[in-house]
matplotlib code that plots the C-alpha trace (Angstrom):
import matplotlib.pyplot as plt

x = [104.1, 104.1, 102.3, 104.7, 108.0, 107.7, 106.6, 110.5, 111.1, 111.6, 110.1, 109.7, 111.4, 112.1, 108.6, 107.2, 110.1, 108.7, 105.4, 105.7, 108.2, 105.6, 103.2, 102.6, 104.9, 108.1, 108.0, 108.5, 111.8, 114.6, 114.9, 111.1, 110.7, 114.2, 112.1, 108.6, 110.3, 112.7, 109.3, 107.5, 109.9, 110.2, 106.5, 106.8, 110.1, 109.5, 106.1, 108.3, 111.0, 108.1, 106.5, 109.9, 111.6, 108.2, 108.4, 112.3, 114.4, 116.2, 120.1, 121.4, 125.1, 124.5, 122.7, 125.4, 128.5, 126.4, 125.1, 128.1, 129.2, 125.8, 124.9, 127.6, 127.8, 124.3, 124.7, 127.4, 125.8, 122.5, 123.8, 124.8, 122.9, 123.4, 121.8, 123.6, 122.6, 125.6, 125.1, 121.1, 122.4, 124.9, 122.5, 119.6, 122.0, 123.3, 119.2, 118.7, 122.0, 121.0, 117.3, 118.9, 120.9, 118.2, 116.2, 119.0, 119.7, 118.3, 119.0, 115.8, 117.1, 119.9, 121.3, 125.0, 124.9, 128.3, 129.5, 129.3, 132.9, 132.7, 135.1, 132.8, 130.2, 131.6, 133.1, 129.0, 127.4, 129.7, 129.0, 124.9, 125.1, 126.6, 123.6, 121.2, 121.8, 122.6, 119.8, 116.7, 116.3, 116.6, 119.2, 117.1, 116.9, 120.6, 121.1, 118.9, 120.3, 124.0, 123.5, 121.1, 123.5, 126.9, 124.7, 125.2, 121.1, 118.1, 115.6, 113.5, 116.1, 117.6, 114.0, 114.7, 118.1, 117.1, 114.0, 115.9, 118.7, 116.6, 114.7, 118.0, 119.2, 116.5, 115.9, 119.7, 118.6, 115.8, 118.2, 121.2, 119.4, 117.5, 120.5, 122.5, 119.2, 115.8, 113.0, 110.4, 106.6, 105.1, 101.6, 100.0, 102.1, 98.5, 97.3, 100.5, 101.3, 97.3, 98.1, 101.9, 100.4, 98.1, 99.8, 102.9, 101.3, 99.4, 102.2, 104.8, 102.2, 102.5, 105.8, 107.0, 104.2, 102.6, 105.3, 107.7, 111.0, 111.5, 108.2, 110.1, 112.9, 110.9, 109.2, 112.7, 113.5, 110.5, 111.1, 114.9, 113.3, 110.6, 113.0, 115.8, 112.8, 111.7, 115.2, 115.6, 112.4, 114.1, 117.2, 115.0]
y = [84.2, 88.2, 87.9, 85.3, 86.8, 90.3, 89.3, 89.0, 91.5, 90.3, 90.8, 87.4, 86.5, 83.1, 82.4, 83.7, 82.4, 79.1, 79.5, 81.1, 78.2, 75.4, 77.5, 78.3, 81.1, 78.8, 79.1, 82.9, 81.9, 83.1, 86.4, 87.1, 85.2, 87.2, 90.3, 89.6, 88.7, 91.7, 93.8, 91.8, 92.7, 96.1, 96.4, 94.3, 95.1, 99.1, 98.5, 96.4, 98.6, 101.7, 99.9, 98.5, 101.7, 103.7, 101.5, 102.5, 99.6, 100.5, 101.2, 102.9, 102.4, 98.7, 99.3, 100.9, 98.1, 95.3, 97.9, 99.4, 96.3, 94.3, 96.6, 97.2, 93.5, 92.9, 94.8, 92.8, 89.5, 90.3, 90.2, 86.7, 83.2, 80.8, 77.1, 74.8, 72.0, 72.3, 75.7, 75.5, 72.4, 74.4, 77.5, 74.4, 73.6, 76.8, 78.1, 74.5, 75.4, 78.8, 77.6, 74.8, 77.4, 79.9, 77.3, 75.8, 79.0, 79.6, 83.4, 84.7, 88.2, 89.3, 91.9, 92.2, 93.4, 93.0, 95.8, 94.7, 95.5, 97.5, 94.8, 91.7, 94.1, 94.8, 91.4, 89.2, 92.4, 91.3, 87.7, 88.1, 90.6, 88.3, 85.6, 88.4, 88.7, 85.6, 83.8, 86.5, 87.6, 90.3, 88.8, 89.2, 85.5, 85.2, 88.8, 88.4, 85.1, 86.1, 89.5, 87.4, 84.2, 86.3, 88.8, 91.8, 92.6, 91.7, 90.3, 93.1, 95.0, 92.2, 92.6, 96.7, 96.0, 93.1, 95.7, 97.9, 95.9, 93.7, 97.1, 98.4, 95.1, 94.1, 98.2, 97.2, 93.7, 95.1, 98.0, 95.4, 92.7, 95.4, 97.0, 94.1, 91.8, 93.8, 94.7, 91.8, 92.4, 94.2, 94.0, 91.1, 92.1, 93.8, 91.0, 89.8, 93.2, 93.4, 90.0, 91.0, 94.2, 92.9, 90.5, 92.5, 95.3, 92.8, 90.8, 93.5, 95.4, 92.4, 91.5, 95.3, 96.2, 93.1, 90.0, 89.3, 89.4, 85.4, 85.1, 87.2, 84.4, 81.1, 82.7, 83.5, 80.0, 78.7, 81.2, 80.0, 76.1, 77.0, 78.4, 75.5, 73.3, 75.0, 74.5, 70.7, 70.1, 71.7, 69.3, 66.2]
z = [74.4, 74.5, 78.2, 79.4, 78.1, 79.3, 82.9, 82.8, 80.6, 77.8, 73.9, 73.3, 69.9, 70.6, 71.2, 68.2, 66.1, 68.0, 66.7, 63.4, 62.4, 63.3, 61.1, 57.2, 57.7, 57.8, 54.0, 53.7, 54.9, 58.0, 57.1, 57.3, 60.5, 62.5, 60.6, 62.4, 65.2, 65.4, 65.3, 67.2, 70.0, 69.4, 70.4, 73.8, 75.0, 74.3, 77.0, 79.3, 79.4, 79.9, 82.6, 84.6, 84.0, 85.4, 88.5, 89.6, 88.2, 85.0, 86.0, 83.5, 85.1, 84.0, 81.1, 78.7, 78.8, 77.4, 74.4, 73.5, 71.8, 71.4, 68.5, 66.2, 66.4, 66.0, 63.3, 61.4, 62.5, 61.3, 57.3, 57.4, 57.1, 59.3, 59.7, 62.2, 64.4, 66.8, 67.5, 68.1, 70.3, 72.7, 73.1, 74.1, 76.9, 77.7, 78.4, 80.1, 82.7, 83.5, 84.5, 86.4, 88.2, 88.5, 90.5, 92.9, 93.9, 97.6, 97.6, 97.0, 97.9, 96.8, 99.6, 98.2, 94.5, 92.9, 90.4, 86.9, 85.6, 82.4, 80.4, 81.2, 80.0, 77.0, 76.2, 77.0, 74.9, 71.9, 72.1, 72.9, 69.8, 67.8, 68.1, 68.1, 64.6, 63.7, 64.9, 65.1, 69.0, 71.1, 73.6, 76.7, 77.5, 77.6, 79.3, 82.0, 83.7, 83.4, 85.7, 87.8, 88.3, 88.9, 91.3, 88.8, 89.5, 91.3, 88.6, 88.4, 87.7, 85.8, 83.4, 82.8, 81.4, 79.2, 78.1, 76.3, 75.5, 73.5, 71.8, 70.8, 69.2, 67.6, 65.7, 64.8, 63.5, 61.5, 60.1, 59.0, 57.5, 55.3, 55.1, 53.5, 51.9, 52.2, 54.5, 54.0, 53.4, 56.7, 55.2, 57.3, 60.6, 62.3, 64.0, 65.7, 66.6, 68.0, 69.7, 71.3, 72.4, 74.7, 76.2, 76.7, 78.3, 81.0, 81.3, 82.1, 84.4, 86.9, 86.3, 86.8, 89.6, 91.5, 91.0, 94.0, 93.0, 93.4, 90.9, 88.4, 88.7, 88.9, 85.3, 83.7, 84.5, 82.3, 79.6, 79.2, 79.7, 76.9, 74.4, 75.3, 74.3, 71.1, 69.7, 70.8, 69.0, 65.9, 66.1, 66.6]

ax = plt.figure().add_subplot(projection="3d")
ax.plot(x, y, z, "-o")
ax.set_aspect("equal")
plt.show()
């Protein structure tokens, strides 16, 4: 999961949420599985962000709208519970419709970027926040194909601001929930951290360094498709 999600930047929460929830660890409960993924993340998107930032695509100029707002709201949204079907149900087809639209989309280069304007910054960094914390992920896989789709960034550059977007929110998830309930038991986290650190460094190498930028967008599309599927699995 680590190697596949931060090809495209990302840390790869809703992977290991995937996986831990299919596992004995579904009985710890949600606040230690948003708590292992939160670090889980911290770990992958912080080498993503290193090696897409090294490599000349972080912009910081469309960086700072989304986290102005993300965080506080992160924040906030990280305290509370939440288990509902219709929600997991309208993400599912939200991730579906952005990989659909990822992969109809014939402009393999984008020549024209449009400026992002700071109030749609602001305004999707408040939303993406708010089901950071509610749900347990970093926000990259809803990030990344918004400034992709409306021509806001190429995907590379796309993958630098989703890096550190998703380290910054998911430090804030990880400070609010313990904050507002507790910090859960870190004492078996090792091996995944062992395991995401590996893959996250090979996988961001090549997406950062060898990838073409239409690669970077065919393996967002299977990302948002293997997430959308994790969570339609849940509802069956």
């Amino acid at each position: 999961m680590a190697l596949l999600y931060s090809t495209v930047g990302h840390g790869g929460a809703s992977g290991y949420l995937a996986v831990l929830s299919m596992s004995v660890y579904a009985n710890e409960g949600d606040l230690w599985l948003k708590q292992y993924a939160w670090f889980l993340n911290l770990i992958v998107a912080g080498i993503a962000f290193f090696n897409y930032r090294r490599e000349g695509f972080h912009n910081f100029d469309l960086t700072w709208p989304f986290l102005i707002t993300s965080i506080p709201f992160t924040f906030f949204a990280s305290s509370l519970k939440i288990s509902n079907d219709e929600y997991n149900l309208l993400l599912s087809l939200f991730l579906i419709f952005a990989a659909w639209k990822l992969l109809i989309d014939k402009k393999e280069n984008i020549d024209n970027i449009r400026a992002l304007k700071v109030s749609n910054g602001l305004l999707i960094g408040a939303i993406i926040g708010l089901t950071c914390g509610l749900i347990g992920i970093g926000g990259g896989i809803l990030l990344s194909p918004l400034l992709i789709i409306n021509g806001w960034a190429k995907p590379k550059t796309a993958a630098a601001t989703s890096a550190i977007f998703i380290w910054l929110n998911s430090l804030t998830g990880i400070v609010g929930s313990s904050i507002s309930q507790h910090l859960v038991d870190l004492s078996n986290i090792a091996p995944f951290a062992i395991s995401v650190l590996l893959g996250g460094f090979i996988g961001s190498k090549y997406g950062s360094k060898n990838a073409l930028q239409s690669s970077v967008k065919y393996l967002l599309s299977a990302v948002l498709l293997i997430a959308a599927s994790k969570r339609i699995i849940e509802l069956l």
